[in-house]
C-alpha positions as CSV (number, residue, x, y, z in Angstrom):
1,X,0.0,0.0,0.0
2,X,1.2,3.0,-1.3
3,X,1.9,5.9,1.6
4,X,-0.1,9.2,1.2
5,X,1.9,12.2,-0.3
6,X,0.6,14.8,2.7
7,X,-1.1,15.1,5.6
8,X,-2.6,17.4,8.2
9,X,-0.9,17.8,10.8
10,X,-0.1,20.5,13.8
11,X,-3.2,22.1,12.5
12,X,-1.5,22.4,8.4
13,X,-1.1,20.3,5.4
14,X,2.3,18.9,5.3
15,X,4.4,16.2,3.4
16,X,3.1,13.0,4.7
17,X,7.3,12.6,5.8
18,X,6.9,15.7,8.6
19,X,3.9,14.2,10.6
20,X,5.4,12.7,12.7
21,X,5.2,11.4,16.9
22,X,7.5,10.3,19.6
23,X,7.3,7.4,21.0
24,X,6.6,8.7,24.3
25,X,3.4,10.1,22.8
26,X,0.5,9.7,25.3
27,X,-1.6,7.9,22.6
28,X,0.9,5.5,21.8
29,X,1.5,4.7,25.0
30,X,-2.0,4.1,26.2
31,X,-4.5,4.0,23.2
32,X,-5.9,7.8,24.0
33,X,-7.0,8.6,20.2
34,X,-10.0,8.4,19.0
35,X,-10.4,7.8,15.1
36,X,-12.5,8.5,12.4
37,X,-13.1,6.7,8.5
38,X,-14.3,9.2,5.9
39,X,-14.7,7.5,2.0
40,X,-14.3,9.6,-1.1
41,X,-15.7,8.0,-4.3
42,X,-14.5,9.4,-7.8
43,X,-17.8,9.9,-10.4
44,X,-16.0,9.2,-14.1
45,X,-18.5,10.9,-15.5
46,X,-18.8,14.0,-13.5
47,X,-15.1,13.7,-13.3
48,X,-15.4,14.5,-9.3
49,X,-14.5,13.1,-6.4
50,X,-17.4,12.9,-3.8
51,X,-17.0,12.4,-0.2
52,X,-19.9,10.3,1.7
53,X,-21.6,12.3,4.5
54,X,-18.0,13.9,6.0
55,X,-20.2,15.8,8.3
56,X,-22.3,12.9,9.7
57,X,-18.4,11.4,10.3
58,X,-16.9,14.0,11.7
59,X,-20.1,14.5,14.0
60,X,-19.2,11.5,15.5
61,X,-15.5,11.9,15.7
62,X,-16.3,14.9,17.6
63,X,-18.5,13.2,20.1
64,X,-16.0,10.4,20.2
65,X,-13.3,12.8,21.1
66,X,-15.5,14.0,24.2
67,X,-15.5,10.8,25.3
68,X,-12.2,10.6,26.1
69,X,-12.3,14.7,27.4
70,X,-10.5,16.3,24.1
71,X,-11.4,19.6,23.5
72,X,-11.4,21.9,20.0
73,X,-12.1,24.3,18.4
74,X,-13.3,22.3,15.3
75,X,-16.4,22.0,13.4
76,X,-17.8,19.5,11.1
77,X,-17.8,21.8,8.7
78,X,-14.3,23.3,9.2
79,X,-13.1,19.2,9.5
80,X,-14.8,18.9,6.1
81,X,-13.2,21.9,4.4
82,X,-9.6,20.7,5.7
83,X,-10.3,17.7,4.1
84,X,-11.5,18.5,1.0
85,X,-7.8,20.7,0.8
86,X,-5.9,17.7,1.6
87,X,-7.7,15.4,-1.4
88,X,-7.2,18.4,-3.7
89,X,-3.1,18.3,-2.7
90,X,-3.2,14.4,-3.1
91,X,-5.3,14.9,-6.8
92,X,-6.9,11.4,-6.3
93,X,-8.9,10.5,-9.2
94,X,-10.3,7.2,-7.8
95,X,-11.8,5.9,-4.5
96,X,-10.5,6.6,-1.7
97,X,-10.2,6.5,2.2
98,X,-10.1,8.9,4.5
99,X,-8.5,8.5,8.2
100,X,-9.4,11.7,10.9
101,X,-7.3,10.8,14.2
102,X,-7.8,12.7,17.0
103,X,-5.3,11.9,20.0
104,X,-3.5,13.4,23.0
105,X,0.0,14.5,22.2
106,X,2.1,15.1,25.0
107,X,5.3,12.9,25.5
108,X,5.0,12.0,29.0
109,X,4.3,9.0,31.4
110,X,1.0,9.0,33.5
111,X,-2.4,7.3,32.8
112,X,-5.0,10.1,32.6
113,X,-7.4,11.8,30.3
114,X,-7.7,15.4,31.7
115,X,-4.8,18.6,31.2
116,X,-3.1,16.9,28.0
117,X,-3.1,18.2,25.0
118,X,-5.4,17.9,22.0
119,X,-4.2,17.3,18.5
120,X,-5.9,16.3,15.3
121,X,-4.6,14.6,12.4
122,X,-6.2,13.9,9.2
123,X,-4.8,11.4,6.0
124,X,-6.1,9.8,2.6
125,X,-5.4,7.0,0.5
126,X,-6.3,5.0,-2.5
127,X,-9.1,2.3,-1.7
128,X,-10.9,-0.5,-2.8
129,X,-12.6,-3.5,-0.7
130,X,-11.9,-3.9,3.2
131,X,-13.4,-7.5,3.2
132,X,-11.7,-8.8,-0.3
133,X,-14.9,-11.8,-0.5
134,X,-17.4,-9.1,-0.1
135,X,-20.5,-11.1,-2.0
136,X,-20.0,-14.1,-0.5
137,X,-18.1,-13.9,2.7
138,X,-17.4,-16.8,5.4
139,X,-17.6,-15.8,8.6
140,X,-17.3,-17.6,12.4
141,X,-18.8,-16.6,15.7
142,X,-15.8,-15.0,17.7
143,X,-14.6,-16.3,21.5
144,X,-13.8,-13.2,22.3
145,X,-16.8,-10.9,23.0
146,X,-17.4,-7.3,22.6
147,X,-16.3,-4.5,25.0
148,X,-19.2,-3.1,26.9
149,X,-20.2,0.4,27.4
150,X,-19.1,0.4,31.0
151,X,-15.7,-0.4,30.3
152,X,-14.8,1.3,27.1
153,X,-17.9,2.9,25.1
154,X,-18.0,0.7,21.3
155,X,-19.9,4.1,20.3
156,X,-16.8,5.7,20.2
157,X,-14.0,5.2,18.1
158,X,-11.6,4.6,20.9
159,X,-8.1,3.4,19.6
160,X,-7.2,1.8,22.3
161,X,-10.5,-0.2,22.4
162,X,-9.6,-1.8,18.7
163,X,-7.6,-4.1,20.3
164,X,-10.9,-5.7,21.0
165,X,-11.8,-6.1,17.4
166,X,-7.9,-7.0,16.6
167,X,-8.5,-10.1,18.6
168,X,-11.3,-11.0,17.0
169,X,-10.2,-10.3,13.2
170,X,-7.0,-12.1,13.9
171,X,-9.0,-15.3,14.8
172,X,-10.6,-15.5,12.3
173,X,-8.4,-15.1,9.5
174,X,-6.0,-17.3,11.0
175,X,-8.9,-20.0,11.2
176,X,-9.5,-19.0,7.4
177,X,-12.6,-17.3,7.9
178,X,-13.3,-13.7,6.3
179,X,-14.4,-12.2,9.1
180,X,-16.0,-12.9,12.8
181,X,-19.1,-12.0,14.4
182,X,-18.8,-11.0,18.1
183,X,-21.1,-11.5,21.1
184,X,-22.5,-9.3,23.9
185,X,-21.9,-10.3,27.6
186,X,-25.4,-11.2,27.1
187,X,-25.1,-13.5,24.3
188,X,-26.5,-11.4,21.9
189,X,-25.2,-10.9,18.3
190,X,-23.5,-6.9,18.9
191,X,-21.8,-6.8,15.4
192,X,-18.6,-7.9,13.5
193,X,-14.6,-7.0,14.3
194,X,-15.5,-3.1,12.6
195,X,-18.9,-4.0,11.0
196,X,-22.5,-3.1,12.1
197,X,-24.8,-6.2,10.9
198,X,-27.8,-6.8,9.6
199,X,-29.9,-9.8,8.8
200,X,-32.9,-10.8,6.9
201,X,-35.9,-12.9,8.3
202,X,-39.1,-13.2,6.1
203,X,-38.9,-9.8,4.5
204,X,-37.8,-8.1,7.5
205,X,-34.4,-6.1,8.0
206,X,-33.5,-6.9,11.2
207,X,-29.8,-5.5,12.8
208,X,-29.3,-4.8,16.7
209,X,-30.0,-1.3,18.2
210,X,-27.4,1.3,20.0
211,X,-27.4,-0.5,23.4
212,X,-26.2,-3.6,22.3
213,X,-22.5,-1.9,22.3
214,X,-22.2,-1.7,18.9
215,X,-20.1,1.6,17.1
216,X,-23.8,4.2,15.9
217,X,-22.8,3.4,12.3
218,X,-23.2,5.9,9.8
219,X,-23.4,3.3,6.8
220,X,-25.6,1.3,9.3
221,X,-27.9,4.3,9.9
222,X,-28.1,5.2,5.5
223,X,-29.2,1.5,4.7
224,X,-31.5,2.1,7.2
225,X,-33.3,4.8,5.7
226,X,-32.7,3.1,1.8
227,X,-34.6,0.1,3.2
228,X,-37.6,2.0,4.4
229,X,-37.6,4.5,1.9
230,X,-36.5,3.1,-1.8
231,X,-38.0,-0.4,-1.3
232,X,-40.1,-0.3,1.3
233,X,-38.8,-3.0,3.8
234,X,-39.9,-2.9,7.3
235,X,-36.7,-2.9,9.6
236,X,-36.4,-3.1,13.2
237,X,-33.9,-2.9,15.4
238,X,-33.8,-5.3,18.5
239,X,-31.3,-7.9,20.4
240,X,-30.0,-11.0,17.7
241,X,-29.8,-14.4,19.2
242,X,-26.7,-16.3,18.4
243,X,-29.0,-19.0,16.2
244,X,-31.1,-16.3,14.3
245,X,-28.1,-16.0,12.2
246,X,-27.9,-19.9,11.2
247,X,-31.1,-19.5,10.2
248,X,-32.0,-16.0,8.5
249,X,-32.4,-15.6,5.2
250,X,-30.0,-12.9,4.5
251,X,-27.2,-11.6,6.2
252,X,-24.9,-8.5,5.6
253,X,-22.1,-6.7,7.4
254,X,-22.3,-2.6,7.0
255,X,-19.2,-0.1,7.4
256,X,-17.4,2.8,5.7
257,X,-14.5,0.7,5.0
258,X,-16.5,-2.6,4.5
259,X,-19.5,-0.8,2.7
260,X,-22.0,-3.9,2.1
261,X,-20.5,-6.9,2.9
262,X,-22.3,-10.3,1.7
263,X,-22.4,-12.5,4.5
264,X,-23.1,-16.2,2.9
265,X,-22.0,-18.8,5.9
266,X,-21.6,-18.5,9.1
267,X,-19.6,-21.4,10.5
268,X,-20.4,-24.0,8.7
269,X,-23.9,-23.0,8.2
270,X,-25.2,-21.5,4.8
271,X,-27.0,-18.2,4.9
272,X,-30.6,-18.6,2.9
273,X,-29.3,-20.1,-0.2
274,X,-25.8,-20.2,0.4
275,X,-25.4,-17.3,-2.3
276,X,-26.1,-13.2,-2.0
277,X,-29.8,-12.5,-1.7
278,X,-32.4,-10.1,-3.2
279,X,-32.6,-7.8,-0.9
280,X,-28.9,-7.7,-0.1
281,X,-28.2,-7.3,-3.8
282,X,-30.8,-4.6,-4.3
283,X,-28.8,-2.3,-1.3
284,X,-25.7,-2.7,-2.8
285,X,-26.6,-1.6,-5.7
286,X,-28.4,1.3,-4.5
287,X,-25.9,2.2,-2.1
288,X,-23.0,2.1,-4.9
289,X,-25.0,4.4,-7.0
290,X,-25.8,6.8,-3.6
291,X,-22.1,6.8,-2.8
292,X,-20.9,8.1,-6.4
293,X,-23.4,10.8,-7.0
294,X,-26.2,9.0,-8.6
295,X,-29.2,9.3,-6.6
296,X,-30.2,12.9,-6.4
297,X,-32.5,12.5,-3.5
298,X,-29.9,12.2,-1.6
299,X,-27.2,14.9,-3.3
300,X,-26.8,16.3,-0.2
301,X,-24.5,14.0,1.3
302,X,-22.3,14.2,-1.7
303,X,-20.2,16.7,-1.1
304,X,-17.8,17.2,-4.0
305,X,-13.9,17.9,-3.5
306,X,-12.8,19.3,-6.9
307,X,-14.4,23.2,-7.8
């Protein structure tokens, strides 16, 4: 993977070379960041690079960041501007992802959250798939489970909490799966390593709600709103039992990186037919076409980088 050219950094854009940290950084030390991921897709025939809802993700970075007691001076608007500079001094003319990093700087030793400073950092990159099998992926029920909100809050983008889903991802790929789905303390399906999920049982969209410590996912919350409103699906959101998902019909992982991921066994249990279904292959298609520019309902969370 190719390094990006530049980055922002210290509050400018500089060559990707100059943002740099020392290794007695407080967020290196003891996973006090809190991170964000921002796609840009490029329309051919508008010949422009659009990114997907940056305010909605910056929102959230924002709110992730209070979490952890950061303070700034930032907006989602003035996060989106910066960003829309740093893709026009990259000049990418494809797809591409976007990673906002907000973290405490100071080089010192002492476990805290409060009197240490704030810095954000924000860099971009060529991208394709996050889940390379992403129409028919294999996924495994995970041993580890999912951090809960009274230890460290999955609604938040906490860096140090991605150790969590590192566990799980590791796992699985090492046991040759594509991805894993994680558990609740409960027992309840909370989502994948970085993916919200969603399944389908008799015509209903089903995926698990806020409180079952899963990250308030931005692409979770648009095919959401595509379901109900383009074709009409009822969805509801409520706990998942472990078995509903060796017996739904559909199943489908949701994320900025992994956009809509085709689940099509889990273990060693087909999903439905074994093969994408309908109404997972109607929201990819919509949501392919919403993320490039193509649905004008919706222009509004295109927001184009190039003048």
């Amino acid at each position: 993977m190719a390094l990006p050219k530049y980055a922002y950094f210290k509050g400018k854009i500089v060559p990707y070379s100059e943002a740099k940290v020392g290794v007695m950084t407080h967020a290196l030390n003891y996973g006090t960041s809190v991170f964000g991921g921002v796609r840009a897709y490029w329309n051919e025939e508008d010949q422009q690079l659009y990114l997907f809802r940056p305010y909605d993700h910056y929102r959230r970075l924002l709110r992730s960041a209070k979490l952890l007691r950061m303070e700034f001076d930032y907006t989602p608007e003035s996060l989106t501007e910066i960003t829309k500079e740093l893709l026009r001094a990259e000049g990418h003319r494809c797809d591409v992802y976007i990673r906002p990093l907000a973290y405490k700087a100071d080089e010192i030793i002492g476990v805290k959250l409060h009197g240490l400073t704030d810095e954000i950092t924000i860099f971009s990159l060529p991208f394709d798939r996050y889940v390379s099998n992403d129409t028919g992926a294999h996924v495994t029920i995970s041993g580890w489970r999912r951090i809960d909100d009274n230890t460290i809050p999955a609604r938040g983008k906490i860096g140090g909490a991605y150790v969590n889903s590192a566990f799980i991802k590791s796992d699985a790929l090492l046991a040759g799966f594509d991805e894993a789905l994680v558990l609740t303390n409960e027992g309840h399906i909370s989502e994948g390593s970085a993916e919200n999920i969603f399944i389908v049982r008799d015509g209903v969209l089903i995926t698990p709600p806020v409180t079952e410590n899963i990250l308030e996912g931005i692409t979770r919350r648009t095919v959401i709103q595509l379901a109900r409103e383009e074709l009409g699906i009822e969805v509801v959101e409520r706990p998942i039992d472990r078995t509903e998902v060796y017996i739904c019909d559909e199943l489908f992982l949701t994320g900025t990186a992994a956009q809509i991921t085709a689940v099509t066994k889990v273990d060693f249990y087909p999903v439905g037919t074994g093969e994408m279904g309908p109404i997972t292959t109607q929201l990819r298609e919509l949501f392919t076409k919403l993320v490039h520019g193509q649905l004008p309902k919706y222009r509004d969370w295109n927001v184009a980088v190039y003048d």
